[in-house]
N, C-alpha and C positions, 0 to 999 in steps of 0.2 A: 413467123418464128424462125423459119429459114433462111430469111433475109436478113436477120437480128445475129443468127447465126454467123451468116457469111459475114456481116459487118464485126461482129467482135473475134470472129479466129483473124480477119482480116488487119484487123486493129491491133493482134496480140505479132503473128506473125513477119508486116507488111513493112516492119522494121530491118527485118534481114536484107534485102534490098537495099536498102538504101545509109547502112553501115557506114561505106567507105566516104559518100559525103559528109555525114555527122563527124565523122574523125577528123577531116578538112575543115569543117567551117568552127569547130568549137577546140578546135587544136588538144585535140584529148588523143591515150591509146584505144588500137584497137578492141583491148580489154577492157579497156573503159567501157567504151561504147556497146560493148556485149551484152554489159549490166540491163542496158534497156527490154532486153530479151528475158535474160536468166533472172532478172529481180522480178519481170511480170509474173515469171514461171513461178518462182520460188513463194512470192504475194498470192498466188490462185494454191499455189497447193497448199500455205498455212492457215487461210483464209476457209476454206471451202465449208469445213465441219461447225463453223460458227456463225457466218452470217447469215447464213440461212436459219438457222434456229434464230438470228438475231430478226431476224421478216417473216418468220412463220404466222405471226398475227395477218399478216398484209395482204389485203386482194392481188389474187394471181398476174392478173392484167397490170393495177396498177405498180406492181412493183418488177414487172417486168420493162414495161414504160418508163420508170425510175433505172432501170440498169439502161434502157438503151440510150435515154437524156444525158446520163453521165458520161457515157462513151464520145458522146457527140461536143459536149463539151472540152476531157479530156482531146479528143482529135484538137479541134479548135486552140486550145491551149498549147495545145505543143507545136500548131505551125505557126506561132507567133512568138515562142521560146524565146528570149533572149540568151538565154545560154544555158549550160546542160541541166546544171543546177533542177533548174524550173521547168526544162522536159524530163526529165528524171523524176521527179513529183507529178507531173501532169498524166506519166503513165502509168505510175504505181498507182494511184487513187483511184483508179476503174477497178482496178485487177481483185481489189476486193471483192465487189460485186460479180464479177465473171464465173465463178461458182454457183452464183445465184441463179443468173439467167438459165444458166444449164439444165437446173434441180428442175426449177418450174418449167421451162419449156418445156420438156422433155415427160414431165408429168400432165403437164395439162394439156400436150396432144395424144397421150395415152389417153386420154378421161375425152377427150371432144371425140376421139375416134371411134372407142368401146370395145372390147374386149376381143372379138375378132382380128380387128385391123390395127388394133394398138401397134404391132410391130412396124406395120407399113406407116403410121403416121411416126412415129419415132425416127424410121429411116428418112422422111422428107425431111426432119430439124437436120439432121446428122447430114441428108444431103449439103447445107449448108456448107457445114466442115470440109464435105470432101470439095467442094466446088473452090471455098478460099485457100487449100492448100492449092488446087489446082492453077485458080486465077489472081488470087491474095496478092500475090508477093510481086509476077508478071505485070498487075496492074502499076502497084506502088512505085516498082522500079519504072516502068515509063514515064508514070506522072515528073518521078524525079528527071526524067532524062528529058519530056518533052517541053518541064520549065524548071522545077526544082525542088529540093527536096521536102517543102513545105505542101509545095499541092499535093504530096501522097497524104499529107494528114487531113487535108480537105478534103480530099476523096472519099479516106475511110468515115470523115465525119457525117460526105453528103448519104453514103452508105445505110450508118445508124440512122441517121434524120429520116432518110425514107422508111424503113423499118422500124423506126417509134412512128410516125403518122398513118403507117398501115395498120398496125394496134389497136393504137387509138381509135380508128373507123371501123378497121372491121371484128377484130378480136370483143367474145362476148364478155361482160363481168365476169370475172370466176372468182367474187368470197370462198373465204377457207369457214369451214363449221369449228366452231370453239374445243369438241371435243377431237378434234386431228393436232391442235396446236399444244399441248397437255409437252413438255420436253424431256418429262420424267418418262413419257409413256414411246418417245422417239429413242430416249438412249436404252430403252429396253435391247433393242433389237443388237445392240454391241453384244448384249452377252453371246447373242449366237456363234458357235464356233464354225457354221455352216456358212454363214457369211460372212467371217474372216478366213476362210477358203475362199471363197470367193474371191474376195478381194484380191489376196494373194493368187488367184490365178487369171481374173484382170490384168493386175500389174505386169506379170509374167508376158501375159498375151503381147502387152504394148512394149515390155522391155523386148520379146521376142523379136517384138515386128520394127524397132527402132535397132537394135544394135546391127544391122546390116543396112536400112535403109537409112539411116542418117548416115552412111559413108558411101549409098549408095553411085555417088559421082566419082569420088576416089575410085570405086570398083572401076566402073565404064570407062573411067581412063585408067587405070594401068594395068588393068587384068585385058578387057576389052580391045584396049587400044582405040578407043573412041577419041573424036574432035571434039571438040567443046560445044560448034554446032550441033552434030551429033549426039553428044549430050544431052542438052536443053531438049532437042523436038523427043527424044525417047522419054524423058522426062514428065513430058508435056503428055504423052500419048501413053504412060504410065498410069498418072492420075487422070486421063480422061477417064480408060478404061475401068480405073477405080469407081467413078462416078455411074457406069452404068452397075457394076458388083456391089455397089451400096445397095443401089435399087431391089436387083435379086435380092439380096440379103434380107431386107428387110421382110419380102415376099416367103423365102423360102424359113428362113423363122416365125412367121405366122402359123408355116406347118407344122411345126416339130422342132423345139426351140432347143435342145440338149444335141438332139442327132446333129440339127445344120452347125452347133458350134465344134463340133467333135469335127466333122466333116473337112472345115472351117480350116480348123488346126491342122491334119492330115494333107489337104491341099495345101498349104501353103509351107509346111517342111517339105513336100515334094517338091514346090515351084525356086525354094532354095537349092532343095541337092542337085535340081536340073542346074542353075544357077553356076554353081560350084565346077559342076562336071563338064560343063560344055560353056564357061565361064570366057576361056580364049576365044570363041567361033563367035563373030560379028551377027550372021545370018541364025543361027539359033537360040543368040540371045536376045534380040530382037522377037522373035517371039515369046520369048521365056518372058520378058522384060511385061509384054502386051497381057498374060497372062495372071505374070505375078501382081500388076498392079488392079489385076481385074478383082483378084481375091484380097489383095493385100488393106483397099479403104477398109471394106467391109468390118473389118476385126475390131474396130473404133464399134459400132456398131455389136458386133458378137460378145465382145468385152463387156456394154453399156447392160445389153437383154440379159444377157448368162447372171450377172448380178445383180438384178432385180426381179428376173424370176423366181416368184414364188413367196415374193417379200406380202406384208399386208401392206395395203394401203396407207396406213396413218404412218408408216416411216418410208414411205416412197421420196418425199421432196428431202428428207435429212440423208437416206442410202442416195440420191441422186447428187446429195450437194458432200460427200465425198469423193465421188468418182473424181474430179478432176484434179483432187489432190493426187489420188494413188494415179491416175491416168500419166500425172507429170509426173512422179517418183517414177514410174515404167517407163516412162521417155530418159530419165535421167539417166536409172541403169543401164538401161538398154545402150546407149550411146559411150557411158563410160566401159563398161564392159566389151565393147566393140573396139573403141579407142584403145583397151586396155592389149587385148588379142593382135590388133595391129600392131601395135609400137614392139610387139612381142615374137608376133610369128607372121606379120607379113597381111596388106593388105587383102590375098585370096583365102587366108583360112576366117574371114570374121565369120563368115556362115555356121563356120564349127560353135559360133557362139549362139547365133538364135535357135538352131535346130535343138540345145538341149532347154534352153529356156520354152520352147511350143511346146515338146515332148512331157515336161516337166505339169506347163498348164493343161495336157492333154488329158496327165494322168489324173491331176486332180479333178477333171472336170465327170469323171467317178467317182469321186468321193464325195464331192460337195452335190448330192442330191437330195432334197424335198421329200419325205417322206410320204407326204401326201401325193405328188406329183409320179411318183413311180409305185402308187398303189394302186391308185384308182385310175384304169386308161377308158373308161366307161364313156366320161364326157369328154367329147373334145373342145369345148374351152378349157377343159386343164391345161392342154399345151398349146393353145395359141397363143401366148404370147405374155405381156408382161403385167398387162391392167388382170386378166381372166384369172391369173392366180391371185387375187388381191383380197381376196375373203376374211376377215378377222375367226382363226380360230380357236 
């Protein structure tokens, strides 16, 4: 499921790389060529709340199988493009299903793992994520560079192909029971105002953690004064260190799933205002940098648990196959509202913009509480984690 992972953020992503050829070879603008990004974005986020209801009849295995054949495909399709047209189609036709994968993954390693370690299997899909933002894009661009811009799509394709054949072998059947599929009984749970907080402080978390870090290069050069060298390896050594704070994360939310997201949030408006204040100084930002991406994957992650804690189980795969809609509405904001503070006050104050959007999901993340979940501290599978609260009450 990890590697299904890393093949479709790869597949969604591994396009930004390799931009400036597509612009050359199909003589289009650079706007143009954007689309292939922000059309995926925009197909997963309108997408998300309905195909999944559309496959909730469907064996967990095989319709995860089915998202990652299509991927595999779509790749294939698009490194034989004849022109934009028909890569432009080739990549929007996944993007439907990429909601999908998410919902179920993400549920049915909650259910293989069980109620203790749900968090910890949750964090291995999610390691996925943080690996292809790490490797994704790094990869893509080389293939482009060490023959051309088509072997990036065979890469991401041979990617999915491996990750649909390890499914197929080793992933167990998982049918859904008839009485989970009911879709009257999935849109119950919208009425909850508890988890449209939620949601809304999801979003928040990821608009937080994008309107600084989607400019984050802009920063490192002209706040920093960083090389473009320089750049890239801090970069690099950003999302490694993310990739170990996924890990903890997961760990440390098995404990105590409200406290580590509060925690979560607090560290990481700290690791901005360090940011901010010692923003000129090479040498302590370089740490700052190592730190903030230690905390910064993870929230992908604190985002995913915080809003599905506490849900029942029969609307676990429909609240899972929203997230990546509000997950991209939080990337969207986050990034315009970032752009917006720049073009306004200057590439060093965008931090004044995530600090009140974390603050904001901080506060909520008191208000939107389970009432069961803060009455009874008796059991501790109440708070490990996201399957343990699953109980129909």
């Amino acid at each position: 499921m990890a590697l299904g992972a890393f093949g479709i953020i790869t597949t969604e992503f591994g396009v930004i790389g390799i931009l400036p050829d597509l612009v050359k070879e199909f003589h289009i603008a650079v706007d143009t060529a954007g689309w292939l990004l922000s059309g995926f974005a925009l197909t997963v986020a309108l997408a998300g709340p309905f195909t999944n209801m559309l496959t909730a009849k469907m064996n967990r295995k095989t319709i995860m199988c089915l998202v990652l054949g299509i991927f595999v495909l779509s790749n294939l399709l698009s490194a034989v493009a004849p022109n934009f047209t028909v890569l432009m189609i080739a990549r929007i036709l996944p993007a439907f299903l990429h909601p999908v994968f998410w919902a179920v993954a993400i549920t049915a390693a909650a259910k293989q793992a069980g109620p203790k370690d749900a968090p910890k299997a949750i964090a291995i899909v999610m390691a996925g994520l943080s690996v292809a933002t790490v490797l994704g894009v790094p990869l893509t661009t080389y293939m482009a560079d060490l023959f051309n811009w088509r072997a990036s799509f065979v890469l991401s394709a041979a990617i999915n192909l491996l990750a649909f054949a390890a499914l197929t072998i080793f992933a167990p059947s998982m049918p859904v029971n008839g009485e989970q599929v009911n879709p009257k009984s999935r849109l119950k749970i919208l009425r909850s105002v508890n988890l449209w907080i939620k949601l809304l402080a999801s979003t928040l978390v990821l608009a937080g953690m994008f309107a600084t870090y989607g400019y984050l290069a802009e920063y490192l050069d002209k706040v920093t004064h960083m090389t473009g060298a320089q750049i890239s390896i801090l970069l690099l050594v950003f999302g490694s260190t993310g990739i170990a704070g996924n890990w903890l994360m997961g760990i440390a939310l098995s404990k105590n799933v409200l406290l580590t997201a509060r925690l979560f949030l607090v560290a990481l408006i700290v690791a901005h205002g360090l940011a901010y204040q010692f923003g000129g100084n090479f040498i302590p930002m370089v740490i700052i940098l190592s730190v903030w991406g230690f905390i910064h994957t993870g929230g992908f992650l604190v985002a995913n648990i915080q809003l599905t804690h506490s849900l029942p189980e029969t609307s676990l795969d429909f609240v899972n196959s929203l997230m990546p809609s509000f997950f991209n509405a939080g990337i969207t904001l986050g990034t315009l509202l970032g752009g917006f503070v720049i073009a306004h006050y200057g590439i060093h104050q965008v931090i004044w913009m995530t600090i009140p959007l974390l603050s904001v999901a901080l506060i909520l993340s008191f208000i939107a509480q389970d009432r069961k979940t803060t009455v009874n501290h008796e059991s501790p599978s109440e708070n490990s984690g996201v399957i343990s609260l699953m109980t129909n009450k």
